[in-house]
Biopython code that builds the backbone (N, CA, C, O; Angstrom):
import numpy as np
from Bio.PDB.StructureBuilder import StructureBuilder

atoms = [
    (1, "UNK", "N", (143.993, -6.413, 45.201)),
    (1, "UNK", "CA", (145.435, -6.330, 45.285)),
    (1, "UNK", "C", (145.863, -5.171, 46.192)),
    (1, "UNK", "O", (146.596, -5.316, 47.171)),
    (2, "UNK", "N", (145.352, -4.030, 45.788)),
    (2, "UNK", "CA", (145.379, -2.810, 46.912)),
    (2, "UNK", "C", (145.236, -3.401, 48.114)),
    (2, "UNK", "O", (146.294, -3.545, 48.726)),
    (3, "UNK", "N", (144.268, -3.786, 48.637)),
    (3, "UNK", "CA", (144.158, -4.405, 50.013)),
    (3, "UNK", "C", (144.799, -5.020, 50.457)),
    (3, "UNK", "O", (144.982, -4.765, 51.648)),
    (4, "UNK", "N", (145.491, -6.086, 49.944)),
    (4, "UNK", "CA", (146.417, -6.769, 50.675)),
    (4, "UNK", "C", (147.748, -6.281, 50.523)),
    (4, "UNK", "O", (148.629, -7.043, 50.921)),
    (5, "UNK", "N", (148.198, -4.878, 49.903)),
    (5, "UNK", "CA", (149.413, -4.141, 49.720)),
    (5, "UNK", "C", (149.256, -3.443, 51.064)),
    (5, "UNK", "O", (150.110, -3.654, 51.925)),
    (6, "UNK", "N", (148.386, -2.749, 51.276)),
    (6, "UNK", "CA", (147.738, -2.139, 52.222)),
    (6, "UNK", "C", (147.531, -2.903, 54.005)),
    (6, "UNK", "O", (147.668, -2.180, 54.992)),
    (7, "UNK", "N", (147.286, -4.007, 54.101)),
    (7, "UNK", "CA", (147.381, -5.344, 55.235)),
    (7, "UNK", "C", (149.013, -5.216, 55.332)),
    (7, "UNK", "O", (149.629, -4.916, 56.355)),
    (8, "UNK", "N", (149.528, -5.482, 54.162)),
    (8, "UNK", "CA", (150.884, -6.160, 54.378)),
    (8, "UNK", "C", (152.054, -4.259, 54.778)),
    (8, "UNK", "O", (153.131, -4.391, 55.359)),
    (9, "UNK", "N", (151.788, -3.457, 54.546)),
    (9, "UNK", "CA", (152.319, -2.261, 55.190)),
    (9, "UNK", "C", (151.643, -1.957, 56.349)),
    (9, "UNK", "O", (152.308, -1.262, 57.117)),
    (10, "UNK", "N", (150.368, -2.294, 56.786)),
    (10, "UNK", "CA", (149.631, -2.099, 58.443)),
    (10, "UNK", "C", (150.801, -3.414, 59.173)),
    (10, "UNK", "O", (151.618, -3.169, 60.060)),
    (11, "UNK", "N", (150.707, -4.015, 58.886)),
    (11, "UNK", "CA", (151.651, -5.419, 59.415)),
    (11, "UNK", "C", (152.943, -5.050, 60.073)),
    (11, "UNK", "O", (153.253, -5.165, 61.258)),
    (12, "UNK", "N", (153.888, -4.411, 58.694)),
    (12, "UNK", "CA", (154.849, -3.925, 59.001)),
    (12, "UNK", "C", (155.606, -2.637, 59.894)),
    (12, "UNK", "O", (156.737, -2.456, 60.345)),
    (13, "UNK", "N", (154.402, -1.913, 59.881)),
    (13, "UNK", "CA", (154.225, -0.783, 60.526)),
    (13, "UNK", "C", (153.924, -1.576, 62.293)),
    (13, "UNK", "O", (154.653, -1.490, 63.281)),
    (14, "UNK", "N", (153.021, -2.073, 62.190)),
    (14, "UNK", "CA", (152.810, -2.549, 63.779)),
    (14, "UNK", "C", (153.960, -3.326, 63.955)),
    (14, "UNK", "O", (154.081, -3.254, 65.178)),
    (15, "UNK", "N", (155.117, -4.194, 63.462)),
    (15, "UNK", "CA", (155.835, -5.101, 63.714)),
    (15, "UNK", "C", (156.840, -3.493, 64.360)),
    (15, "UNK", "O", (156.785, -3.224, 65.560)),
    (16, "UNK", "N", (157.496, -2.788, 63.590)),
    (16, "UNK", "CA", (158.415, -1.833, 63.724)),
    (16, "UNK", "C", (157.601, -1.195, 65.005)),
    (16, "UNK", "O", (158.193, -1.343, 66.074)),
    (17, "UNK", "N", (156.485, -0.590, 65.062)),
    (17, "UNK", "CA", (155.831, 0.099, 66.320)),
    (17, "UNK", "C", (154.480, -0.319, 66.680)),
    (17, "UNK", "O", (153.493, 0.297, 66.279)),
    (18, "UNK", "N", (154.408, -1.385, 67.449)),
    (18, "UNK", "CA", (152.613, -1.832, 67.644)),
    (18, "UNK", "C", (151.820, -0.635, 67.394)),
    (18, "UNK", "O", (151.136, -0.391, 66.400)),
    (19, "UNK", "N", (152.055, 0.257, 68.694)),
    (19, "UNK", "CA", (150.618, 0.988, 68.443)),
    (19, "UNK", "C", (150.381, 1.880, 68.003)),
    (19, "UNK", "O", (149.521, 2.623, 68.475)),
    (20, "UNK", "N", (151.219, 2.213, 66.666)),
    (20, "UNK", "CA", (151.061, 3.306, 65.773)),
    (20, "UNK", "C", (150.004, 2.544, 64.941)),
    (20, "UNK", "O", (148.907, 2.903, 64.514)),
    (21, "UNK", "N", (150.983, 0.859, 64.805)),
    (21, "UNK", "CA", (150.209, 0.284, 63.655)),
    (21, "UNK", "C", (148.367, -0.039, 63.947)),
    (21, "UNK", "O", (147.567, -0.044, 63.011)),
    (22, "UNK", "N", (147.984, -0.273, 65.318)),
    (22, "UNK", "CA", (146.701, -0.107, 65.581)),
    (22, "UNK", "C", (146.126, 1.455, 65.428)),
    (22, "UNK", "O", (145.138, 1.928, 64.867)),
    (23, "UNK", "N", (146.836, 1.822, 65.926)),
    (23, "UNK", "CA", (146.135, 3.251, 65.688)),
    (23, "UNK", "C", (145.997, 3.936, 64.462)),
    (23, "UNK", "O", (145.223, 4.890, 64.396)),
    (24, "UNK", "N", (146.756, 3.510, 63.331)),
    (24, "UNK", "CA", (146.619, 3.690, 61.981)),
    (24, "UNK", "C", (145.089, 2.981, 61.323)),
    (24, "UNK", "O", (144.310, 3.489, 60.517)),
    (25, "UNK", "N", (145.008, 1.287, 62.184)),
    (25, "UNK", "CA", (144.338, 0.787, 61.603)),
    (25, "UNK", "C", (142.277, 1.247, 62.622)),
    (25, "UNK", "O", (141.122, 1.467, 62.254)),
    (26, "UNK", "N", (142.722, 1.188, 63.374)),
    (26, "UNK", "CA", (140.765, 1.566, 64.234)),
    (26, "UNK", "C", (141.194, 2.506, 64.788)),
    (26, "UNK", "O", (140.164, 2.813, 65.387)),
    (27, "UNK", "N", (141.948, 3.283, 65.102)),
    (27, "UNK", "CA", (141.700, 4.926, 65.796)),
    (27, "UNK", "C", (142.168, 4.327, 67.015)),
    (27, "UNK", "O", (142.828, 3.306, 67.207)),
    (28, "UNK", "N", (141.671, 5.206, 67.818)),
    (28, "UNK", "CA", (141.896, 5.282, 69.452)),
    (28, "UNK", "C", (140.869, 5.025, 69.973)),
    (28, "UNK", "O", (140.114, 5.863, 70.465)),
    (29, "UNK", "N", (140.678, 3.756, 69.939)),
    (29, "UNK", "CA", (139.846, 3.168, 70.468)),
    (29, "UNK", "C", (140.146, 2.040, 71.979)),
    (29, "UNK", "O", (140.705, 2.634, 72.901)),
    (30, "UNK", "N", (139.935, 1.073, 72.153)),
    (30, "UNK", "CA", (140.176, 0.161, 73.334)),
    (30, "UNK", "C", (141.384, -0.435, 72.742)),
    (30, "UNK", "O", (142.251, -0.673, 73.582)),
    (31, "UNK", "N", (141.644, -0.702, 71.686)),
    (31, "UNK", "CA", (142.671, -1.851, 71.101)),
    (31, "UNK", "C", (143.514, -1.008, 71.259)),
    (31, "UNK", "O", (144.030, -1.173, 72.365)),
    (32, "UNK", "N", (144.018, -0.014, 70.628)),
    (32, "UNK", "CA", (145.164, 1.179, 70.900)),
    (32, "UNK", "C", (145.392, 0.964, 72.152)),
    (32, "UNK", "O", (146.491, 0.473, 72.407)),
    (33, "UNK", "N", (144.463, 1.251, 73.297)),
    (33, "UNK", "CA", (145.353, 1.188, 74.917)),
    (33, "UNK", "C", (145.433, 0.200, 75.018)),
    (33, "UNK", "O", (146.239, -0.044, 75.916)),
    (34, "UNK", "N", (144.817, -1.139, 74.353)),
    (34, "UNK", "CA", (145.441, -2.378, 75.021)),
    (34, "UNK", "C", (146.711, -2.452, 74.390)),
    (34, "UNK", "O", (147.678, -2.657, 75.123)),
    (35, "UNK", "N", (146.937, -2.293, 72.876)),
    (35, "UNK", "CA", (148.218, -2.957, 72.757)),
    (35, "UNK", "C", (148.937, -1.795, 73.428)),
    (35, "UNK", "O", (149.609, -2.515, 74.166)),
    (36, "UNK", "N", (149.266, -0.757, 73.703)),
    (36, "UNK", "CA", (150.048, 0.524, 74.035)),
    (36, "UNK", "C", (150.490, -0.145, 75.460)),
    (36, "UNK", "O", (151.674, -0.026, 75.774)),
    (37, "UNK", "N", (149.530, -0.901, 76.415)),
    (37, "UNK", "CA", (150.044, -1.219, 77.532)),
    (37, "UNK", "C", (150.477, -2.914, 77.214)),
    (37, "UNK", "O", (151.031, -3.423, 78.189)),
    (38, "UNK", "N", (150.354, -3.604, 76.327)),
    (38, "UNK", "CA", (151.153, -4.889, 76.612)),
    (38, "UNK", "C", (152.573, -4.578, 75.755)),
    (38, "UNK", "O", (153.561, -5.293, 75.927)),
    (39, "UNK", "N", (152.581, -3.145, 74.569)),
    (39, "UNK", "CA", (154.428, -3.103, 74.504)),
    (39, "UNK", "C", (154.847, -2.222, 75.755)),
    (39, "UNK", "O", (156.049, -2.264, 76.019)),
    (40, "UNK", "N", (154.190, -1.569, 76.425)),
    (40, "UNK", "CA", (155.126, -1.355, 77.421)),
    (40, "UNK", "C", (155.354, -2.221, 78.525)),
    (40, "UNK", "O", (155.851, -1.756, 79.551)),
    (41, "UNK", "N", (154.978, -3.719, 78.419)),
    (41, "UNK", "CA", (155.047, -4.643, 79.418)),
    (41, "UNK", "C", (156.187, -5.456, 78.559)),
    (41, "UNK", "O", (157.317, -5.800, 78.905)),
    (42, "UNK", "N", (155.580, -5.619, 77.475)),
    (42, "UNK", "CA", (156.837, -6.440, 76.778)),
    (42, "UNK", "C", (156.387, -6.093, 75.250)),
    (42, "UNK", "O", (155.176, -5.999, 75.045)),
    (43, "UNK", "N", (157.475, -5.856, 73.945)),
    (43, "UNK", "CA", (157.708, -5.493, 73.314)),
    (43, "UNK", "C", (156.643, -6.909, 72.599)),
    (43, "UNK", "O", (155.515, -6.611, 72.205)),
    (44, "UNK", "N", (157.047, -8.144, 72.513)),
    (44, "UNK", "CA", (156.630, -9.090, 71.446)),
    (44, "UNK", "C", (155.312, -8.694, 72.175)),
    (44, "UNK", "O", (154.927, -7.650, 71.648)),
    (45, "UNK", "N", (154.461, -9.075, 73.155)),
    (45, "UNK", "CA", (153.321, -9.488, 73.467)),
    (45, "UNK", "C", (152.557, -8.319, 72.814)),
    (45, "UNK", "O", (151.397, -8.556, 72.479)),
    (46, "UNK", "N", (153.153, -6.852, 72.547)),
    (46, "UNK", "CA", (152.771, -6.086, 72.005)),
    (46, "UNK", "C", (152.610, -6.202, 70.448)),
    (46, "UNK", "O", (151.638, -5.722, 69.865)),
    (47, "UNK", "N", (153.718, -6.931, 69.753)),
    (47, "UNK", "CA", (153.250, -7.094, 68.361)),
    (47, "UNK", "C", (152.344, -8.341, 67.957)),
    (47, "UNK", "O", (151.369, -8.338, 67.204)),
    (48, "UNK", "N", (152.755, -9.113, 68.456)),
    (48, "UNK", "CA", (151.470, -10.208, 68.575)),
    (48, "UNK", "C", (149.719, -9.780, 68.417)),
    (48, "UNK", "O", (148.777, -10.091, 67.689)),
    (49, "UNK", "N", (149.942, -9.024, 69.399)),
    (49, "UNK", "CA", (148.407, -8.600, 69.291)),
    (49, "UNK", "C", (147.926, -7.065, 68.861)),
    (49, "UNK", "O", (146.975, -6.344, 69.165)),
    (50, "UNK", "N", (148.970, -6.960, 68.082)),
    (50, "UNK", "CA", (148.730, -5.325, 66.939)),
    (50, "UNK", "C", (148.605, -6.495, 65.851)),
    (50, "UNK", "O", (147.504, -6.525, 65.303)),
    (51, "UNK", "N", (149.426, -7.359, 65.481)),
    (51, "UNK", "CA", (149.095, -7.767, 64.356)),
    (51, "UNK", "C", (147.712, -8.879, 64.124)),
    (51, "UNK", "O", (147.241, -9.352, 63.090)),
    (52, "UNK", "N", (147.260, -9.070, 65.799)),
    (52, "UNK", "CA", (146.243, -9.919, 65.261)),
    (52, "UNK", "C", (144.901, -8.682, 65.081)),
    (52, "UNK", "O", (143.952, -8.710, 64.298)),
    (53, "UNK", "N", (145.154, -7.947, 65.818)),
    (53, "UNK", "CA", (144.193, -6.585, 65.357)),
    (53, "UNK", "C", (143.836, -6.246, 63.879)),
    (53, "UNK", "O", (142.781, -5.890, 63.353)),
    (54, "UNK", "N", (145.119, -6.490, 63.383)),
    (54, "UNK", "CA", (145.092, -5.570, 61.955)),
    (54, "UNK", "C", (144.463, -6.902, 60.668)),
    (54, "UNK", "O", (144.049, -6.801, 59.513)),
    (55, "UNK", "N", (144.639, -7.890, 61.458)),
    (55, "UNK", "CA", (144.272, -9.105, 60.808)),
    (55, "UNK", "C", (142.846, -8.785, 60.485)),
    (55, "UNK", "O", (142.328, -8.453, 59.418)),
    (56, "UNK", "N", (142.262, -9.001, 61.876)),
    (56, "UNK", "CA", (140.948, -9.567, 62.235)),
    (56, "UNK", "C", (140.024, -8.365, 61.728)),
    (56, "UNK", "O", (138.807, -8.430, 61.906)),
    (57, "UNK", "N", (140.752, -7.003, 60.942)),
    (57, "UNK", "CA", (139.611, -5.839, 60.646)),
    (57, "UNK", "C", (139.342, -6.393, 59.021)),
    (57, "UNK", "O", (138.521, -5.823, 58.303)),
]
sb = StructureBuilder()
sb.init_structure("model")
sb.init_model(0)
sb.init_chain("A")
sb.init_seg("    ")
for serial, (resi, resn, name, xyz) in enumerate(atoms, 1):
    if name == "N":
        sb.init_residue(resn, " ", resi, " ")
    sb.init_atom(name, np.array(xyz, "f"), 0.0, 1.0, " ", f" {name:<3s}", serial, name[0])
structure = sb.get_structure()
């Protein structure tokens, strides 16, 4: 139950700011600069793929 309380606030957190919410979830790693450069290209393409990040850990 923790865990998925925990998924579902990483979620929300990346929806409000992608790449806090990756960077909360794997560090600063490759995924952090990728999503960091697709919200500064465009805002959705940026949450799209913070949230499939936070999915797929």
């Amino acid at each position: 139950m923790a865990d998925r309380t925990a998924t579902f606030v990483d979620i929300l957190v990346a929806i409000i700011l992608p790449p806090l919410g990756v960077l909360l979830k794997v560090g600063c790693k490759i995924e952090f600069w990728i999503c960091l450069l697709l919200s500064l290209l465009g805002y959705l393409p940026g949450i799209i793929y913070a949230v499939w990040v936070i999915i797929k850990e």
